[in-house]
C-alpha positions as CSV (number, residue, x, y, z in Angstrom):
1,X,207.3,27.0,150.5
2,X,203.9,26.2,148.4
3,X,202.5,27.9,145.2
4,X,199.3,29.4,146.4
5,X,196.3,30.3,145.0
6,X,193.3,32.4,147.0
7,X,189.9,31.8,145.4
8,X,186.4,33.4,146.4
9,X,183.1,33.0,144.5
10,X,181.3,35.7,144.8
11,X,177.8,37.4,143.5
12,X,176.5,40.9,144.9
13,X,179.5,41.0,146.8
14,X,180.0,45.2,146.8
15,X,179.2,45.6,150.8
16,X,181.9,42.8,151.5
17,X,184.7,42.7,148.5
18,X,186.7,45.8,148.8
19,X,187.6,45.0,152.8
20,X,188.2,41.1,152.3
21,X,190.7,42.2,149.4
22,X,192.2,45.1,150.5
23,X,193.2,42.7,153.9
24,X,194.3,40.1,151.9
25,X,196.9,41.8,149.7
26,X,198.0,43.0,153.3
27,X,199.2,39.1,154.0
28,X,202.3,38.4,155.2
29,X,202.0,35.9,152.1
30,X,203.9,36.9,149.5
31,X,203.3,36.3,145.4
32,X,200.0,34.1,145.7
33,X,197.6,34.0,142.9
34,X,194.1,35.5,143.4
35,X,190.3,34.3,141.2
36,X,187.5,35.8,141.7
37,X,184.3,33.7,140.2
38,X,181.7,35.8,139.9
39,X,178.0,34.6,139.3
40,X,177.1,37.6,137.2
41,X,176.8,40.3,139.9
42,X,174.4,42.8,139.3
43,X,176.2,45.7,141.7
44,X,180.0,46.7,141.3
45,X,181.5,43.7,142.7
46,X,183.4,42.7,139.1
47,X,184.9,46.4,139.1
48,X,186.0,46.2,142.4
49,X,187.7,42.4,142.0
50,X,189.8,43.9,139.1
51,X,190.5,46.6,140.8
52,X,192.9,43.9,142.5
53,X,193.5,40.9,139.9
54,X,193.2,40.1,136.6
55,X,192.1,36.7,136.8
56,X,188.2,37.6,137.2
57,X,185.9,34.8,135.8
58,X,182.3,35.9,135.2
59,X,179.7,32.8,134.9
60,X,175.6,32.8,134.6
61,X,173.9,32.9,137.4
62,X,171.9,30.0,137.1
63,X,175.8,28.2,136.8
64,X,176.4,28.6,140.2
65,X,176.8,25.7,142.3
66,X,178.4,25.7,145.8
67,X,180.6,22.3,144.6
68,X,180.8,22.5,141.0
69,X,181.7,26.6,141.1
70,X,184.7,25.8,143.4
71,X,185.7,22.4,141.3
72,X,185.7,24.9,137.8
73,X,188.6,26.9,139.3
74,X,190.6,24.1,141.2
75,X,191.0,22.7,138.0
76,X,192.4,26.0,136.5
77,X,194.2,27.3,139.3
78,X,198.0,27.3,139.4
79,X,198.8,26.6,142.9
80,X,199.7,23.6,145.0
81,X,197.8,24.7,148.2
82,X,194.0,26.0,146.6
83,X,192.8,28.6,149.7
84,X,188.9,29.5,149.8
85,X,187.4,32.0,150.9
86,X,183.4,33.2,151.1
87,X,182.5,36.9,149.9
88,X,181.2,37.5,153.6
89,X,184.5,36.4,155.5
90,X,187.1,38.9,156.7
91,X,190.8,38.3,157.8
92,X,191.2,38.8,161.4
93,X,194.8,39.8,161.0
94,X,198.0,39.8,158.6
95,X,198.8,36.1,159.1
96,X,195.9,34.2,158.7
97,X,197.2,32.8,155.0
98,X,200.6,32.1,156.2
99,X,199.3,30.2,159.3
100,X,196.5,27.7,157.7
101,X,199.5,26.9,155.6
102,X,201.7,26.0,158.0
103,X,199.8,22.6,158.8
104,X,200.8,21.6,155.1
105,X,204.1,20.5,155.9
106,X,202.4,17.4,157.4
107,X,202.5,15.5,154.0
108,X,199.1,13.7,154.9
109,X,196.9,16.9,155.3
110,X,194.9,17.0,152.7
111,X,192.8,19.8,153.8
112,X,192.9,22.6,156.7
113,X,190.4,25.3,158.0
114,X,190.8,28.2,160.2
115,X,189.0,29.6,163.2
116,X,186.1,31.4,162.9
117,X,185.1,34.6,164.9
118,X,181.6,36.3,165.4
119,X,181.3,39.9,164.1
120,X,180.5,42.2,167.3
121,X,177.1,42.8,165.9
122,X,176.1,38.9,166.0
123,X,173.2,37.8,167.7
124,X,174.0,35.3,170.7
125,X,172.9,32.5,168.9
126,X,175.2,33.0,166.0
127,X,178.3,33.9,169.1
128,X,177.7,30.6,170.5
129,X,177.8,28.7,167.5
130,X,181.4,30.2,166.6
131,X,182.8,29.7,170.0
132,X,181.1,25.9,170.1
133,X,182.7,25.0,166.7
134,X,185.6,27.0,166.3
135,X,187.8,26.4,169.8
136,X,190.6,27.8,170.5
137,X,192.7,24.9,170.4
138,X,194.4,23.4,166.4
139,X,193.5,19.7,166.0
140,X,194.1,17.3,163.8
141,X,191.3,14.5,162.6
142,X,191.9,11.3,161.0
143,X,190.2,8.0,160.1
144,X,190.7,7.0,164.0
145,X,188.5,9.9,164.8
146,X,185.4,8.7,163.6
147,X,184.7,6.9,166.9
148,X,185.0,9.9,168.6
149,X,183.5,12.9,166.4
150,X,181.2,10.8,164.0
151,X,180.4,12.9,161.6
152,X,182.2,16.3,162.7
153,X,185.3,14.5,162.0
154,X,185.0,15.4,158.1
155,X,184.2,19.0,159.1
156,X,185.3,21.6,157.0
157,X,184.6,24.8,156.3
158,X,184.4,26.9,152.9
159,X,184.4,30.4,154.6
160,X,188.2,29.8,155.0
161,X,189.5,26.6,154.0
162,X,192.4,25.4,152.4
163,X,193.1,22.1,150.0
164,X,196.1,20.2,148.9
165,X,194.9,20.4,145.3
166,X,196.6,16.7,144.1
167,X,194.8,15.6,146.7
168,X,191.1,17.2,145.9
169,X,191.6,16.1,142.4
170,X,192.8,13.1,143.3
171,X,189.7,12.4,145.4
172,X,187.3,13.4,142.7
173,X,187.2,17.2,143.2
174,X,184.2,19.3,145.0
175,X,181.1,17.4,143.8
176,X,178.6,19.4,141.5
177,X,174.6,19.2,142.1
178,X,174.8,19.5,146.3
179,X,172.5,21.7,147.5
180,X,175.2,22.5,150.1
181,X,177.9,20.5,152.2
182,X,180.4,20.3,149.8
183,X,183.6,20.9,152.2
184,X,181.9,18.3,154.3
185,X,181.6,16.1,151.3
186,X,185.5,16.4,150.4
187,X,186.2,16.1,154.0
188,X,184.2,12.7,154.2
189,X,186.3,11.4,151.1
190,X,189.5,12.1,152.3
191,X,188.8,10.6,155.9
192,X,188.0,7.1,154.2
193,X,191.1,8.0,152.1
194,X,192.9,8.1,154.6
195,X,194.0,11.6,154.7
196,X,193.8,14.0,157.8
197,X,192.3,17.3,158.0
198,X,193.4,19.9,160.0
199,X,191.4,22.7,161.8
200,X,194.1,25.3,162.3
201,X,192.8,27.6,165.5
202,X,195.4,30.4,164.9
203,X,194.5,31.4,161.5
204,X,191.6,33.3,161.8
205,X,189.1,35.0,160.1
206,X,185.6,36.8,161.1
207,X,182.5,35.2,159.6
208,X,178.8,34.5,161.8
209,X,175.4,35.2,160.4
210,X,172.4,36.2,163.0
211,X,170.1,33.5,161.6
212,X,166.1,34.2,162.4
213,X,164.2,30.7,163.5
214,X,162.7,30.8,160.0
215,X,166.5,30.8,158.2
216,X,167.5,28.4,160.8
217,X,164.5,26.1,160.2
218,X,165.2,25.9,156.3
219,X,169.0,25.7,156.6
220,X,168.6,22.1,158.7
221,X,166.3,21.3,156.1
222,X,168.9,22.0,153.7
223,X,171.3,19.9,156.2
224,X,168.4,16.7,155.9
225,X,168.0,16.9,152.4
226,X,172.1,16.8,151.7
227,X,172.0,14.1,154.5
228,X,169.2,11.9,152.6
229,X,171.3,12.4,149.2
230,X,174.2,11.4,150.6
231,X,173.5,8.2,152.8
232,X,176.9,7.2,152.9
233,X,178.2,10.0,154.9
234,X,176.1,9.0,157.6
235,X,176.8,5.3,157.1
236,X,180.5,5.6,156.7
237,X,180.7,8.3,159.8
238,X,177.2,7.8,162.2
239,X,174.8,10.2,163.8
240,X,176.3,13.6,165.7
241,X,173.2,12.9,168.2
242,X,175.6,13.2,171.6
243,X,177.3,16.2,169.8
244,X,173.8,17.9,169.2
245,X,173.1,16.9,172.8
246,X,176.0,19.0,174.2
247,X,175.8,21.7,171.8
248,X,172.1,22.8,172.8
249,X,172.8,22.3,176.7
250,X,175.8,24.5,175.4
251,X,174.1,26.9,173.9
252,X,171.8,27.5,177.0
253,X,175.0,27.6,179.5
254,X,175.9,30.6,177.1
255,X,172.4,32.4,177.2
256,X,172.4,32.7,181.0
257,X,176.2,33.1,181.5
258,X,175.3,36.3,179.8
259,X,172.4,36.6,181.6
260,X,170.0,36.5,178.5
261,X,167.4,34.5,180.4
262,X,164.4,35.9,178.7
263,X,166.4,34.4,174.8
264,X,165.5,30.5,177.2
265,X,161.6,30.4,175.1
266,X,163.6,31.0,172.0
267,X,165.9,29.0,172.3
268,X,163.5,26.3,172.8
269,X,161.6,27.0,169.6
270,X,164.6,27.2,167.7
271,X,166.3,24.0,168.8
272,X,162.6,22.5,168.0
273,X,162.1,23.8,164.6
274,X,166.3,23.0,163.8
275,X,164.9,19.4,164.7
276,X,162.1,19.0,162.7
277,X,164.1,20.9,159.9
278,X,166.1,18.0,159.4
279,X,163.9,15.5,159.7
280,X,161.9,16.9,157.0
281,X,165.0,17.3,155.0
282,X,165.5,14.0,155.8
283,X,162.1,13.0,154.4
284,X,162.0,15.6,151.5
285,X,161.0,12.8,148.6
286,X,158.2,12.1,150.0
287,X,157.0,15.9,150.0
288,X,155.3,18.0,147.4
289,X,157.7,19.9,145.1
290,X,156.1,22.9,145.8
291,X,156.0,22.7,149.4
292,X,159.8,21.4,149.5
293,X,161.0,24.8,147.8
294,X,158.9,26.7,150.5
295,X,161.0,24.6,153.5
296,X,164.4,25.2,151.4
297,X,167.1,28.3,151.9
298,X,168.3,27.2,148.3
299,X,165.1,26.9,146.5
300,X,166.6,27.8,143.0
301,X,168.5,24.5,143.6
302,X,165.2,22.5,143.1
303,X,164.6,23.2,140.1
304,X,168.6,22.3,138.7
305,X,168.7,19.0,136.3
306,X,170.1,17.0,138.9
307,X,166.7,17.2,141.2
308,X,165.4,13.9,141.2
């Protein structure tokens, strides 16, 4: 049907590697090509990954870059439909690859992503955050969307995505120099294109992270700052603000559904420092360096030559 290829970046990646691969070569997908970019691991993740292909590419680490990284091996890849995956993301069954390509056969999806599932040992916050943006219903988002969903309508997700590679390249390829976004970023650009992306609810795969308020904090500052740099995003799609609205009434719905009424004070300060996260990101240029690496989960990133 489609000439595929699976490609995951990956640095450190020992804990994760060995069960990602050893459930992907268990896909009901036959004969698909598999890179591994690897940012210079310092652990066994290389001798794992060729314990499974031979296409294993092995850059600096100071090379990395969440867009760029991905762009390098789009260009190289051979296949038609370019399927990403994130070191920390696991398969939740045999079909998942055969499944997000299904959506494919619509000649206007440009790109796809797959449902996301919490690991049992998440912390509620992270559960409710998969469950909130990973339904259990496919959809499919256009330019008519934007109305509706704002900027969630470009919403992608590198943990398990897939791409119509004429399409990404057509469109300019993942962009190099963001400090992170870079699916949403695509996304944006095939939207205005014209395109439509899919979200693809029965290919699944388990990925959730139990952020602390301080990660959380520096992530939406990370979120601001992308925003800032990219005003057009924002411009082209508008604000999320009655999506945010729902999703922290949401989130408390969840916490005392499961009776976790004593999580309600955190949940407060966590909303509240998300908030002023952003708005700092938002407002990162006119902070001091210094202190702007301090508020950043991707400090290394400010100190890259396209930091201006």
């Amino acid at each position: 049907m489609f000439n595929v290829s699976v490609i995951i970046p990956t640095y450190n990646a020992e804990f994760y590697l060995d069960k990602l691969l050893d459930k992907l070569i268990k896909q009901t997908l036959p004969n698909y090509e598999l890179i591994i970019i690897d940012s210079s691991s310092q652990d066994k993740t290389v001798r794992l990954a060729r314990k499974y292909t031979d296409k294993v590419i092995i850059i600096p680490s100071s090379e990395f870059d969440h867009g760029g990284t991905r762009a390098k091996v789009a260009e190289i890849a051979s296949g038609d439909i370019l399927i990403y995956f994130t070191q920390d993301a696991l398969p939740y069954d045999e079909y998942c690859l055969e499944r997000i390509l299904m959506v494919f056969k619509n000649k206007n999806v440009a790109a796809a992503y797959g449902r996301q599932l919490s690991y049992p040992e998440t912390n509620l916050f992270g559960k409710h955050l998969r469950l909130f943006n990973y339904p259990d219903k496919t959809e499919f988002r256009n330019k008519d969307d934007i109305g509706k969903y704002g900027v969630k309508t470009a919403q992608l997700s590198n943990s398990f995505s897939a791409y119509r590679k004429s399409l990404l390249l057509e469109q300019g390829n993942f962009k190099d120099g963001l400090i992170l976004g870079e699916d949403v970023y695509i996304g944006a650009k095939f939207i205005l294109a014209g395109y439509t992306l899919a979200y693809v609810a029965e290919a699944k795969v388990y990925h959730s992270h139990s952020y602390t308020i301080l990660e959380e904090f520096k992530r939406y500052f990370d979120i601001g700052v992308f925003h800032q740099c990219e005003k057009w995003i924002l411009s082209s799609f508008g604000k999320a603000e009655g999506e945010g609205a729902r999703y922290v009434k949401s989130e408390l719905g969840f916490l005392l559904k499961n009776n976790a009424w004593y999580l309600v004070p955190e949940w407060l300060i966590r909303n509240g420092m998300k908030f002023l996260g952003y708005k700092l990101g938002q407002n990162y240029e006119k902070l001091p360096i210094s202190l702007v690496k301090r508020l950043s989960m991707h400090s290394r990133w400010w100190g890259r030559k396209f930091y201006e």
